[in-house]
N, C-alpha and C positions, 0 to 999 in steps of 0.2 A: 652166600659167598659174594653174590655181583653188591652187596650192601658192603660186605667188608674191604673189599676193592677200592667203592667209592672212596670211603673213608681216607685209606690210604693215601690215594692218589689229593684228595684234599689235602694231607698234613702238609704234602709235598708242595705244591703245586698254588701259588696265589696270583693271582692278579695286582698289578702294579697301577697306585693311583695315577691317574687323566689329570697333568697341570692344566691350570684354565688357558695360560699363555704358553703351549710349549715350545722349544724350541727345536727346532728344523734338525733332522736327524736324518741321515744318507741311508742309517742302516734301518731298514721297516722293521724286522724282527724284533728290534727294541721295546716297540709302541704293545699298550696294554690289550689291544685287539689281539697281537701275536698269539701274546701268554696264552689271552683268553681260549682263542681258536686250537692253541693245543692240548686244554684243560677240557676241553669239552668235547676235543675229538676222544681221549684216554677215559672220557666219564659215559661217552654215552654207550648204549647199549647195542645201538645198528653202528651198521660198516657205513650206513648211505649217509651220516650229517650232513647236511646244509646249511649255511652261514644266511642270516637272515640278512641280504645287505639290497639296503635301497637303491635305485638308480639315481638318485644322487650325491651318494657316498655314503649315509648315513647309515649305522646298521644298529642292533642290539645288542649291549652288552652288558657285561656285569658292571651293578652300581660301587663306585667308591664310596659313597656315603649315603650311610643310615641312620631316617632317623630313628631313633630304637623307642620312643616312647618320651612322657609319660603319658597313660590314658586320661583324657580329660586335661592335657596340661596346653594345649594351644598346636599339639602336632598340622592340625589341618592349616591354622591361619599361618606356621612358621613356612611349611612348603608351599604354600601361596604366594608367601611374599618373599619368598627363597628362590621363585622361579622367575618371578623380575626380571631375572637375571639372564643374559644371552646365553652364558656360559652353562647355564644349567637345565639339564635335562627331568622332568621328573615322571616318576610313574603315578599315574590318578588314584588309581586303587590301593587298597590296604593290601600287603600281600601274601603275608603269613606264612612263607616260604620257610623260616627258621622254626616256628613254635605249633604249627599244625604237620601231624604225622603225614598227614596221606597228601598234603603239598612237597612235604621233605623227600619220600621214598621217590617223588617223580625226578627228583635230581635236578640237576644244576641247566642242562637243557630245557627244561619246565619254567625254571626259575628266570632265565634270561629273556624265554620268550614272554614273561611278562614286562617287559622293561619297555620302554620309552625308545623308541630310532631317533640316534644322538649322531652326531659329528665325530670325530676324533679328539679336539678339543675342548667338547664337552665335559663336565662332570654326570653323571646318571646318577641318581639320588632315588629313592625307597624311602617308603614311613610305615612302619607297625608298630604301633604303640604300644602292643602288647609284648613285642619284644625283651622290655625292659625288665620283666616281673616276670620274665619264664627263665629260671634256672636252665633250661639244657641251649639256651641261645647264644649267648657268650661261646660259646667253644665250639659250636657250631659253626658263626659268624668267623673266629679263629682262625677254624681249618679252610676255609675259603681265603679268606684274606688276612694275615698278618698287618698289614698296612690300612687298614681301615678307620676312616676319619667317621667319628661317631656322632650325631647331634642328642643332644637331649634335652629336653626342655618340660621344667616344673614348676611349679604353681603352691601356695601355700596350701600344705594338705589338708587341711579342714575342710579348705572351699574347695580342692580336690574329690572330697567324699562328697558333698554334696554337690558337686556335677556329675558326678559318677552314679549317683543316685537319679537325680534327674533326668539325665540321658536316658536309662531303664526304664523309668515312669515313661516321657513320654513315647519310648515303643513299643510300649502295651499299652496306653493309649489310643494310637493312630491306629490298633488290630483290638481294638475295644474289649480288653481283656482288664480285671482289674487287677489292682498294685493296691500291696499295703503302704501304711504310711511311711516316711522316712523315721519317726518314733519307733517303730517296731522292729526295723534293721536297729537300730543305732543303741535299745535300750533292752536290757535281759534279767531278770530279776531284778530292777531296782536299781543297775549299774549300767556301765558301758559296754554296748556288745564288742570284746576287742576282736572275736574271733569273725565279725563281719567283714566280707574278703574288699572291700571299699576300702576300709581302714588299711589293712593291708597292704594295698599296692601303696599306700599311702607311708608306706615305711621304706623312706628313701634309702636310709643304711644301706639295710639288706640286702636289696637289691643291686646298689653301686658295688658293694663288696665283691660279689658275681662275678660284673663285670671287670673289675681291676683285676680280678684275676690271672685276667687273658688279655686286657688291655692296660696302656700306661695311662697318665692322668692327663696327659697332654694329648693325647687320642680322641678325648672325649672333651666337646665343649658345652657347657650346661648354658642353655638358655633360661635367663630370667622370666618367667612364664606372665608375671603380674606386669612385669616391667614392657613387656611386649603390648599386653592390652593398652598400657596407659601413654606411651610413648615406643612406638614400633621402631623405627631408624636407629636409633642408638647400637639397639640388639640385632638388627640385621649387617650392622656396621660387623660388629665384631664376627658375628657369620662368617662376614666376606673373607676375614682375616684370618682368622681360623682355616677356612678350606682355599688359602692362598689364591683368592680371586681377585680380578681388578675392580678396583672401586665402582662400580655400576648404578649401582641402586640408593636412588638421592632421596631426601627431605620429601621433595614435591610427587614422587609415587604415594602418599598414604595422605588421604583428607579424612577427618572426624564426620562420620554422617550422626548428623543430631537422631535424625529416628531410629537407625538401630541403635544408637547408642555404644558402638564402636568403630574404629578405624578400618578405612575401606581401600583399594586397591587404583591405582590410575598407572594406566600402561598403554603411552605410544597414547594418547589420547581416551584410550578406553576405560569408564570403570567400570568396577566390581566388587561384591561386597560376596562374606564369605554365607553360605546358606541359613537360611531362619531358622534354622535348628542348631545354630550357635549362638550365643550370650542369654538363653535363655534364664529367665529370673529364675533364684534358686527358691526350694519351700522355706516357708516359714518355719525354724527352729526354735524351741526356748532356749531364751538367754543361759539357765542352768547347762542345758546339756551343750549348748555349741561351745561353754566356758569347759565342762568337761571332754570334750575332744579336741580342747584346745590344749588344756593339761595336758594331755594323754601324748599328745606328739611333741613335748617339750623336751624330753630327753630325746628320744630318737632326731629331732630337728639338730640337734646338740652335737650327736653321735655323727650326724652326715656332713654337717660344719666342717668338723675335725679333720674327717675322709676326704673332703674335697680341699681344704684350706681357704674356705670362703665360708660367708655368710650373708642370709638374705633376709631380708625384712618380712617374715613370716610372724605369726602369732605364737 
């Protein structure tokens, strides 16, 4: 019953996004804390709620934007260089609040106090990647927020599978367990394994389809996942622009470090690069099979084109 309640009171009841520059409003009940404090008083389960609010104004609240995914598509380096930003608040952790059960049943209380202590002015941003490739998260996400600005950001899916594979390897490597080869995911009688779940998330369509269901086209902004490795500012340009922020985050935040062999982070004087268990070399495939799962997502790459009205320099 206290689940079906929940539900309810979500279909009703959303959170209104945080401009980055708001403007001065007499009436407080307006502002997205409001909503929130009244969504969370009707959701939680005690009479006693407390509002987690800092002594310097700053308190917890629900994020405007999510990024939803894709795995292995640059989510860690976008919220990195996402967070630049003054205006943006971000939470460290993956948070799986939509697509893990026993996070969801703890409610929306649960879900906030994972969040980042922001200003009012702030935007509060989330990343689960896994988001994107779980059917019941779209409508989930929904009933919380109607107005929800979405990031996503992808990668050509071949080299998608094979960080998605590599990732696996090396953590059973570091718990010195062994892993078959990436050949034996990838090949099944002589063919391609399609029912390898790698490939899978790697089926852009399907998954965007999900979400246009519950959201419009303009809700959702696809990050160029390649485009980001090779040249980062472009794509966090249109970020800003996308989630109506002031231009903040310049040229001179991102320098190329020759040793890792990607672009690094400089902020306020500081830099930073993102952890050595990014850009890691992918395995050696042969030429045969990587032309075969380069086939393989040729229609589907075709099929997500059409959906989105773009196209990306993919194989």
């Amino acid at each position: 019953m206290a689940a079906f309640l929940l539900g309810a009171v979500l279909l009703i009841v959303q959170p209104q996004i945080v401009p980055s520059r708001p403007a001065i409003n007499s009436n407080a009940e307006t502002s997205s804390q409001s909503v929130q404090r009244e969504l969370l008083k009707k959701t939680s389960q005690k009479n006693d709620f407390k509002e987690n609010i800092h002594s310097n104004g700053s308190c917890q609240q629900l994020p405007q934007t999510i990024i939803i995914g894709v795995r292995k598509g640059g989510t860690r380096a976008l919220l990195e260089m996402l967070s630049l930003h003054p205006d943006i608040a971000a939470a460290e952790s993956e948070v799986h609040f939509f697509d893990w059960e026993d996070h969801y049943r703890n409610g929306l209380q649960w879900y906030i106090n994972q969040m980042p202590f922001s200003y009012p002015h702030q935007i509060t941003v989330e990343k689960t990647p896994a988001y994107f490739t779980s059917p019941k998260v779209p409508e989930r996400v929904y009933n919380m927020n109607q107005s929800m600005r979405l990031l996503l950001i992808l990668r050509d899916p071949s080299e998608r599978v094979l960080s998605d594979y590599t990732q696996v390897f090396y953590n059973h490597m570091q718990k010195h367990k062994p892993y078959p080869s990436i050949e034996q995911f990838l090949v099944k009688d002589g063919e391609l394994n399609v029912d390898y779940k790698a490939i899978n998330r790697s089926l852009y369509y399907i998954h965007m389809q999900n979400w246009l269901e519950y959201f419009p086209l303009d809700h959702i902004h696809i990050v160029d996942g390649d485009k980001l490795i090779k040249d980062p500012f472009p794509e966090i340009e249109k970020v800003e622009r996308f989630l109506k922020l002031s231009p903040q985050i310049n040229a001179s935040n991102f320098y190329f470090n020759k040793t890792k062999g990607f672009y690094c982070l400089r902020d306020s004087g500081r830099e930073r690069c993102l952890h050595e268990s990014k850009g890691r070399a992918h395995p050696q495939v042969d030429t045969w099979l990587l032309e075969k799962l380069q086939e393989y997502f040729h229609e589907p790459n075709k099929k997500f084109f059409e959906l989105v009205g773009r196209t990306f320099d993919w194989h």
